[in-house]
Chimera marker file (.cmm) of the C-alpha trace (Angstrom):
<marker_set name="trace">
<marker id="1" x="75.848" y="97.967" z="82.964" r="1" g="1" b="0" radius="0.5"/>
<marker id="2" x="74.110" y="100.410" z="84.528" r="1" g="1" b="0" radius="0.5"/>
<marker id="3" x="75.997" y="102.751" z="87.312" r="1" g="1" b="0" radius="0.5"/>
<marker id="4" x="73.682" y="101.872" z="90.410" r="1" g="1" b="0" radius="0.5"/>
<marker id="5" x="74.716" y="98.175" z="89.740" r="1" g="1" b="0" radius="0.5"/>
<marker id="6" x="78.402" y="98.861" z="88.983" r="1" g="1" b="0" radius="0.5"/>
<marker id="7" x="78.382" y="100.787" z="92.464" r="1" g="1" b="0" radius="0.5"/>
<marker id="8" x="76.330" y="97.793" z="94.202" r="1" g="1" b="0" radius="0.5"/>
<marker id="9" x="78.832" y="95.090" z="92.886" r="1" g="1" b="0" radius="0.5"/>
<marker id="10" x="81.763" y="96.995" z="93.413" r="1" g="1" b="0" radius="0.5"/>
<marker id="11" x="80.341" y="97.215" z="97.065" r="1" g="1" b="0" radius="0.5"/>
<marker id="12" x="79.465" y="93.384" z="97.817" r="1" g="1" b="0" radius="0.5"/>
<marker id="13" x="82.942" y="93.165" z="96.474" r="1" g="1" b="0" radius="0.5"/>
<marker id="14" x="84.545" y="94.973" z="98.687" r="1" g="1" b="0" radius="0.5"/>
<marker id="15" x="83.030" y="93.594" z="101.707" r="1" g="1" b="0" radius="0.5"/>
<marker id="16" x="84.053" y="90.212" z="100.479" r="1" g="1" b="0" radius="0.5"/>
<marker id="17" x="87.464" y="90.879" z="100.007" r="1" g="1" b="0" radius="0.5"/>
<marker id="18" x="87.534" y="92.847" z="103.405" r="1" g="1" b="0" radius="0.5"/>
<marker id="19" x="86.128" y="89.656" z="105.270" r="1" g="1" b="0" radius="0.5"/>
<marker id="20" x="88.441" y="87.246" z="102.956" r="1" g="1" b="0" radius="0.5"/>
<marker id="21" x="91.480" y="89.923" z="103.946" r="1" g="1" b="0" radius="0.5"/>
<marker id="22" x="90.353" y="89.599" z="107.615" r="1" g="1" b="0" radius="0.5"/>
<marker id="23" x="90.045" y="85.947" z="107.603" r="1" g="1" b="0" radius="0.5"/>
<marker id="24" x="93.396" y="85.770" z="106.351" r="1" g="1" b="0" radius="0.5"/>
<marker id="25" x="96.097" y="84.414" z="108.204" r="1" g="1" b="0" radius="0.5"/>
<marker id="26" x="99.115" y="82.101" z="109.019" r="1" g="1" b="0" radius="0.5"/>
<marker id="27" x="97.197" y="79.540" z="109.415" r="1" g="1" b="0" radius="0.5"/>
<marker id="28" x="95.428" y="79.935" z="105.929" r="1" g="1" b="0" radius="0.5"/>
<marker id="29" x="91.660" y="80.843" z="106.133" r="1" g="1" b="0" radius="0.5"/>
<marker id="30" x="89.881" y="80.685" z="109.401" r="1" g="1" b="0" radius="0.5"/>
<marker id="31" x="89.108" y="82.871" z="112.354" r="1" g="1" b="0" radius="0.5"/>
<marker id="32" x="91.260" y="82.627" z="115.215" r="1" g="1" b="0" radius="0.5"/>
<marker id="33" x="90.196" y="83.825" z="118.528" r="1" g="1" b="0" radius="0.5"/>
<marker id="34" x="88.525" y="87.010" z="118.838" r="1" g="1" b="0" radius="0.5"/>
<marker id="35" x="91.170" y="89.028" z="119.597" r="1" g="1" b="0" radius="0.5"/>
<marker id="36" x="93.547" y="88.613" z="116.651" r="1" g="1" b="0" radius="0.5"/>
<marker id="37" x="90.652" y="88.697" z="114.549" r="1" g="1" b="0" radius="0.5"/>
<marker id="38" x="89.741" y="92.394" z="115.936" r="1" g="1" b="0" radius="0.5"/>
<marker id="39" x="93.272" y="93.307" z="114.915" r="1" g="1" b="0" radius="0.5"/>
<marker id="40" x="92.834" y="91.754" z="111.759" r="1" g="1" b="0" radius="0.5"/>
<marker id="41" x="89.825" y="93.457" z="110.921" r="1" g="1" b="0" radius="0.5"/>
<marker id="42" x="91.020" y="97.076" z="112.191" r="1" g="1" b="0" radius="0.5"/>
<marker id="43" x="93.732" y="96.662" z="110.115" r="1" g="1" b="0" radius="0.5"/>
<marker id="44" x="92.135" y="95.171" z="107.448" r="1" g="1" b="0" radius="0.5"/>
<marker id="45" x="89.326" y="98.134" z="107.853" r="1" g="1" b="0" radius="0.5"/>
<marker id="46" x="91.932" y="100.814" z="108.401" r="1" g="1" b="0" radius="0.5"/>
<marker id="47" x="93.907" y="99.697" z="104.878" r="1" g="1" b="0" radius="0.5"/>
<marker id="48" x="90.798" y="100.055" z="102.963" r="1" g="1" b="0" radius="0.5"/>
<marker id="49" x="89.988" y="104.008" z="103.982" r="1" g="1" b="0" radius="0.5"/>
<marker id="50" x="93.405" y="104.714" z="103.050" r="1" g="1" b="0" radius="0.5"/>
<marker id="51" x="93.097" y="103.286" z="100.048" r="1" g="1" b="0" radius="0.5"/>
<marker id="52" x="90.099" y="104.810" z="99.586" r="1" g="1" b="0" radius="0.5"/>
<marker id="53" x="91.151" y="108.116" z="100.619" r="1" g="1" b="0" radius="0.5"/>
<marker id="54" x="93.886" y="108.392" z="98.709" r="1" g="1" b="0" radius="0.5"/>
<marker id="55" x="91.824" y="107.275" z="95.194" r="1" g="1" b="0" radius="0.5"/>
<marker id="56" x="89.736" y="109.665" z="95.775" r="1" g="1" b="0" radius="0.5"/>
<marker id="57" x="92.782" y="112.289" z="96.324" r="1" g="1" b="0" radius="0.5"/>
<marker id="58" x="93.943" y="111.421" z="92.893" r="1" g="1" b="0" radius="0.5"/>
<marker id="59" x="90.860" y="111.905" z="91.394" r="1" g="1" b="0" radius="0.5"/>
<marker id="60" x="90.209" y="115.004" z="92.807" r="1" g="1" b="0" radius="0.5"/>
<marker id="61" x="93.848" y="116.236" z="91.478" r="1" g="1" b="0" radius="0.5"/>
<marker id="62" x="93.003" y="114.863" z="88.036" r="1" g="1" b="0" radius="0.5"/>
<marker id="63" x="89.554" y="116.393" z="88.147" r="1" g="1" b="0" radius="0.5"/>
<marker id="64" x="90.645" y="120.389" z="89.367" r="1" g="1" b="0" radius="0.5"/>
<marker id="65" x="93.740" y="119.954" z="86.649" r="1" g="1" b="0" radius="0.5"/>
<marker id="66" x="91.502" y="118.545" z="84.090" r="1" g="1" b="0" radius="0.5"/>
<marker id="67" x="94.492" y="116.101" z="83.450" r="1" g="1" b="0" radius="0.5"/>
<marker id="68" x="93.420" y="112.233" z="83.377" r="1" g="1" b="0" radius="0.5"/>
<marker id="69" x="97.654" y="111.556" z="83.438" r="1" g="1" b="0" radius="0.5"/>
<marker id="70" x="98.193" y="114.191" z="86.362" r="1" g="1" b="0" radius="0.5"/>
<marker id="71" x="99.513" y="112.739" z="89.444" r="1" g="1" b="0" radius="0.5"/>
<marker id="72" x="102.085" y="113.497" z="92.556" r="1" g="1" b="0" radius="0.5"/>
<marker id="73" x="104.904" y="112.150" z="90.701" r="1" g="1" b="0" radius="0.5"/>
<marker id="74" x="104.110" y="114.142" z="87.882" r="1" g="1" b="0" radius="0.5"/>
<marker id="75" x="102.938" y="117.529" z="89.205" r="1" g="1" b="0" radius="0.5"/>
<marker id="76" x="106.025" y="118.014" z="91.749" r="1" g="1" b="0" radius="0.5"/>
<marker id="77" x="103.717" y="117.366" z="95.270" r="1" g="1" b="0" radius="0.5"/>
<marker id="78" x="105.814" y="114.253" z="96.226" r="1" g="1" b="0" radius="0.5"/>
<marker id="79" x="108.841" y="115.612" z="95.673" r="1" g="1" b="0" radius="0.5"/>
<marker id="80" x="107.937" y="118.864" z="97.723" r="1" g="1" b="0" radius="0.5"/>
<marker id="81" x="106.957" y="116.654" z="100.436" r="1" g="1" b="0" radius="0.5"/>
<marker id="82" x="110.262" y="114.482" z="100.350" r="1" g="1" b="0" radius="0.5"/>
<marker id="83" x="112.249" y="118.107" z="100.194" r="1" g="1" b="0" radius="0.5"/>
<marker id="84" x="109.823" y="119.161" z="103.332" r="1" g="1" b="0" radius="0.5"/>
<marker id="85" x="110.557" y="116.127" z="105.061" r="1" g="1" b="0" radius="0.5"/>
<marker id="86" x="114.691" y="115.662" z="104.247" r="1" g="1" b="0" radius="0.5"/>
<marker id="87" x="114.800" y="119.479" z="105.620" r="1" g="1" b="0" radius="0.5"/>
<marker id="88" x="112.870" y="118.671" z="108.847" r="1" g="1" b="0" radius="0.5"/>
<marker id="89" x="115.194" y="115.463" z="109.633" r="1" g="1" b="0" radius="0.5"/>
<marker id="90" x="118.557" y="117.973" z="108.549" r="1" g="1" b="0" radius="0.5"/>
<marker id="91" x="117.193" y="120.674" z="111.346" r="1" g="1" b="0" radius="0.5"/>
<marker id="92" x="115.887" y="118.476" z="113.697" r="1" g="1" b="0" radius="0.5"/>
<marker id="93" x="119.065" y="116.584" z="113.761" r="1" g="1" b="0" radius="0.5"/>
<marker id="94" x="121.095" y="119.523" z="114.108" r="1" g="1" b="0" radius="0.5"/>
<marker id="95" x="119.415" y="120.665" z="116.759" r="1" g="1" b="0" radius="0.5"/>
<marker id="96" x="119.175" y="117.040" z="118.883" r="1" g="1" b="0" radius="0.5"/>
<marker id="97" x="115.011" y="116.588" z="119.051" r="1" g="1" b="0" radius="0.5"/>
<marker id="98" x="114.354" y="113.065" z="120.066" r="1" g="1" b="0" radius="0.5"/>
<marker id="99" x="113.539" y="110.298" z="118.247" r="1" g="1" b="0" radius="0.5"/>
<marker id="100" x="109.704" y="110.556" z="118.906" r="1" g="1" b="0" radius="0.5"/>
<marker id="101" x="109.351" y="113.969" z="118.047" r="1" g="1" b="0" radius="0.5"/>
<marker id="102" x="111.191" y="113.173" z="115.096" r="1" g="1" b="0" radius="0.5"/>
<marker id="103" x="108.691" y="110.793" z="114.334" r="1" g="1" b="0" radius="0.5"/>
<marker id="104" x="105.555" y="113.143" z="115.113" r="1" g="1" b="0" radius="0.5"/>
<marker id="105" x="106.818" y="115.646" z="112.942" r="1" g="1" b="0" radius="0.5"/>
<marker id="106" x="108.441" y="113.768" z="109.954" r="1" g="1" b="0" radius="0.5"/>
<marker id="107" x="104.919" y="113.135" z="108.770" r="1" g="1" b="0" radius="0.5"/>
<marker id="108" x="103.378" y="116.912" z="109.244" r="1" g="1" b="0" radius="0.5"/>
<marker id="109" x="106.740" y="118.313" z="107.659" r="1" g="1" b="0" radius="0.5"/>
<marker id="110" x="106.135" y="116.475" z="104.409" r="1" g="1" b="0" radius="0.5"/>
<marker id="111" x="102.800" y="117.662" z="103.785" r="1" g="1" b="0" radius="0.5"/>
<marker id="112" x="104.052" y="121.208" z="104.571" r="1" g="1" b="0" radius="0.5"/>
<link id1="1" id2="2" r="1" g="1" b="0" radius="0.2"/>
<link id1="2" id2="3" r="1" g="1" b="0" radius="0.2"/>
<link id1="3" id2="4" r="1" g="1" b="0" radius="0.2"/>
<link id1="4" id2="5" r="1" g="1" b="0" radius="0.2"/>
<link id1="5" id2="6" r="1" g="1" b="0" radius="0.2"/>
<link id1="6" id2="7" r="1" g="1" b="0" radius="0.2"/>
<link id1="7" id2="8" r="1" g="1" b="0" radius="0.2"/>
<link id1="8" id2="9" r="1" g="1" b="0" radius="0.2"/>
<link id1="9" id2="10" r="1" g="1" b="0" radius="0.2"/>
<link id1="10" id2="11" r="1" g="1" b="0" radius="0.2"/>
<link id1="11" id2="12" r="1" g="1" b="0" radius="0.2"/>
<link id1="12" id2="13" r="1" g="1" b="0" radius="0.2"/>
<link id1="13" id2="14" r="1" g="1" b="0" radius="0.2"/>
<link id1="14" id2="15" r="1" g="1" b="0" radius="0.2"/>
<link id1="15" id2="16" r="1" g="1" b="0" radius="0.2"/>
<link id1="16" id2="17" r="1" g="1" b="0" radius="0.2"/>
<link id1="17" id2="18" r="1" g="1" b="0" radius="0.2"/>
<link id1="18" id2="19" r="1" g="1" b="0" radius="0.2"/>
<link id1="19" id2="20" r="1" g="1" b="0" radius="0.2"/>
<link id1="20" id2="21" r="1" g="1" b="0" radius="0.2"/>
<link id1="21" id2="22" r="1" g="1" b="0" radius="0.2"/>
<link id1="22" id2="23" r="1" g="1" b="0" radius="0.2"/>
<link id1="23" id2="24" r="1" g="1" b="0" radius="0.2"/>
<link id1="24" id2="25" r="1" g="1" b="0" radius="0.2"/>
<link id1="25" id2="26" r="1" g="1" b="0" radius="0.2"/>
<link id1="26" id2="27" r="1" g="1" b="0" radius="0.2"/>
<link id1="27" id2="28" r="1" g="1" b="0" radius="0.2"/>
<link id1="28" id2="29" r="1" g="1" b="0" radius="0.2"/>
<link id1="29" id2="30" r="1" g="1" b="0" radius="0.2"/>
<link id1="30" id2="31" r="1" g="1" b="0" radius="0.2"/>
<link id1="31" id2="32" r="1" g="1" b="0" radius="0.2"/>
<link id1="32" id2="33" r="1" g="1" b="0" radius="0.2"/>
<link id1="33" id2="34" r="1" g="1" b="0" radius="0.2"/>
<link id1="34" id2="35" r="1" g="1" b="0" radius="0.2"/>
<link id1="35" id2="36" r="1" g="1" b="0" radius="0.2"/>
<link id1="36" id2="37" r="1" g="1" b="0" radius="0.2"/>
<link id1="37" id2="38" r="1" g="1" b="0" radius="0.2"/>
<link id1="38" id2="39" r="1" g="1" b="0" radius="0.2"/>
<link id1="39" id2="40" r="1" g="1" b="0" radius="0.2"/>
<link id1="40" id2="41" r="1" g="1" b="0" radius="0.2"/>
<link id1="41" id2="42" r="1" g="1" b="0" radius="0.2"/>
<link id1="42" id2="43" r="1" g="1" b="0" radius="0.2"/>
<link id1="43" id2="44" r="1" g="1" b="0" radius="0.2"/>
<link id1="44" id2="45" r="1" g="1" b="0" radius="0.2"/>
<link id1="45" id2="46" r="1" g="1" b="0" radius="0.2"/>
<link id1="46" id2="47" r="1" g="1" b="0" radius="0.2"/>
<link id1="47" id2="48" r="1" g="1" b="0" radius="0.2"/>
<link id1="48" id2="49" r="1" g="1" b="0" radius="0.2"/>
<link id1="49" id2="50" r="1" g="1" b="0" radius="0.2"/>
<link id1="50" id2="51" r="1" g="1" b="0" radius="0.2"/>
<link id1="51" id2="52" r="1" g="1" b="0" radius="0.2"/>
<link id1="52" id2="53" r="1" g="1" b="0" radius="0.2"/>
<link id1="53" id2="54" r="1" g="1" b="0" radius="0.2"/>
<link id1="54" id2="55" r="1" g="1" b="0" radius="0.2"/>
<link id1="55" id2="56" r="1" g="1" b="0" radius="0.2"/>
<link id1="56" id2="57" r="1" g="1" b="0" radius="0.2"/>
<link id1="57" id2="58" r="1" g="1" b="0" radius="0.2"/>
<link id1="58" id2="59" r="1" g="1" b="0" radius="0.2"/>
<link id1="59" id2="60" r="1" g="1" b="0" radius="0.2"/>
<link id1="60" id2="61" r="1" g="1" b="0" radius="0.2"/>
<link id1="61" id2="62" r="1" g="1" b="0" radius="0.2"/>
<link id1="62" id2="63" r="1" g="1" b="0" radius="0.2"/>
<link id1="63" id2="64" r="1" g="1" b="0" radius="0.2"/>
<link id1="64" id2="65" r="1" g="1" b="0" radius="0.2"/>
<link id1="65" id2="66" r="1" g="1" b="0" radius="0.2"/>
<link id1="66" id2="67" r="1" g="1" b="0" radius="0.2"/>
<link id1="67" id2="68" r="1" g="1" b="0" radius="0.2"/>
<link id1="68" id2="69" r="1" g="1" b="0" radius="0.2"/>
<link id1="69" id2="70" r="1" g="1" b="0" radius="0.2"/>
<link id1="70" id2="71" r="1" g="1" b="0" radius="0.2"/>
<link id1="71" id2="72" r="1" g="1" b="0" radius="0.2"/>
<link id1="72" id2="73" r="1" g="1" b="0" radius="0.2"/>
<link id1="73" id2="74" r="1" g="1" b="0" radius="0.2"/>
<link id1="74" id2="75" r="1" g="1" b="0" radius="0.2"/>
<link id1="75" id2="76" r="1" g="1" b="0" radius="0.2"/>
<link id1="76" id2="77" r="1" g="1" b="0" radius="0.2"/>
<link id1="77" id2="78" r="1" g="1" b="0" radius="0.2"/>
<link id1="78" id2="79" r="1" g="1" b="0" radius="0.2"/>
<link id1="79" id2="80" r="1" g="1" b="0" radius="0.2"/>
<link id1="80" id2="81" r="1" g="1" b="0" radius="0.2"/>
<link id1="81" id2="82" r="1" g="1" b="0" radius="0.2"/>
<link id1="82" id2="83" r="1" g="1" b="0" radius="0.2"/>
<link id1="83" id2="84" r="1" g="1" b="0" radius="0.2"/>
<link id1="84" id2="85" r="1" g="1" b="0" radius="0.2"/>
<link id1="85" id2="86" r="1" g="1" b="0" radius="0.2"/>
<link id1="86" id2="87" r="1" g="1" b="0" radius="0.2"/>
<link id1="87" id2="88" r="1" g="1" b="0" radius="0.2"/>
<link id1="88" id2="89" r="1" g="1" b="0" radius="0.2"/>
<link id1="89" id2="90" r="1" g="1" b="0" radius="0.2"/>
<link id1="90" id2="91" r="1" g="1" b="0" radius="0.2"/>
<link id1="91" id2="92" r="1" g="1" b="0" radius="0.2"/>
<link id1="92" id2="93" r="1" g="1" b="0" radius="0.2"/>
<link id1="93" id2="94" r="1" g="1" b="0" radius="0.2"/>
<link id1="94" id2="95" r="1" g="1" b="0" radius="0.2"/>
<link id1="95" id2="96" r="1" g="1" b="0" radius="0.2"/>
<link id1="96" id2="97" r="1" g="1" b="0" radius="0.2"/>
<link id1="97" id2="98" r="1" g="1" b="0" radius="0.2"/>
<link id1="98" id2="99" r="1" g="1" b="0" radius="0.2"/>
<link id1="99" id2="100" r="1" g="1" b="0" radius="0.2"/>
<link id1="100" id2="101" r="1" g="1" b="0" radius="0.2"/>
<link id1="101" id2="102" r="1" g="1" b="0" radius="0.2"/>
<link id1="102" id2="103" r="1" g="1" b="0" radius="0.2"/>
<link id1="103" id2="104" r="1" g="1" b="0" radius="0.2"/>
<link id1="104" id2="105" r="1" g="1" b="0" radius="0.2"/>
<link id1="105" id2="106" r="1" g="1" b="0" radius="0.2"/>
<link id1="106" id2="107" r="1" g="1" b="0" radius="0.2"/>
<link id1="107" id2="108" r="1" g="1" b="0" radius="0.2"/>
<link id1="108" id2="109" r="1" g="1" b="0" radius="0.2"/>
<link id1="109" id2="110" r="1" g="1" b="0" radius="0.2"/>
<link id1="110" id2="111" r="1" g="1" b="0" radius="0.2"/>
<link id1="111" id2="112" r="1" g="1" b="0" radius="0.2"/>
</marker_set>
């Protein structure tokens, strides 16, 4: 198969499964009223760039390591950021910061 048309059906694919995903629901498959199927779709949309974004982060790692097996896990980076994090919730505890700043900061300390 040629790469153009391994990109194209990989595409149509995607958009199927993002309408199927959107369609989804307690109710089985079919569109409820237009505002929970908004929400369904922004989440639905939102899932599938950070899914995408963070393929495309591992690939990049593997690629600048030259390592197909590389990954966080691996390499150290998720345990850095668990250390960053567990070190932000120890000071900010100590020092009595609320529970939303907690929550701001919690994510920007692990990817210090």
């Amino acid at each position: 198969m040629k790469p153009v048309t391994a990109l194209v059906v990989a595409g149509v694919f995607a958009v199927v499964c993002v309408v199927v995903a959107a369609a989804c629901g307690p109710d089985g498959l079919a569109f409820a009223d237009a505002t929970t199927s908004s929400l369904r779709l922004s989440r639905v949309l939102l899932g599938f760039v950070v899914g995408a974004a963070l393929s495309v982060t591992g690939a990049a790692l593997q690629a600048l390591l030259r390592n197909p097996l590389a990954d966080p896990y691996v390499l150290g980076v998720s345990g850095g950021a668990a250390m960053g994090a567990s070190v932000f919730v120890a000071i900010a505890g100590a020092a009595g910061v609320s529970s939303t700043v907690l929550s701001l900061g919690l994510s920007g300390a692990g990817v210090v």
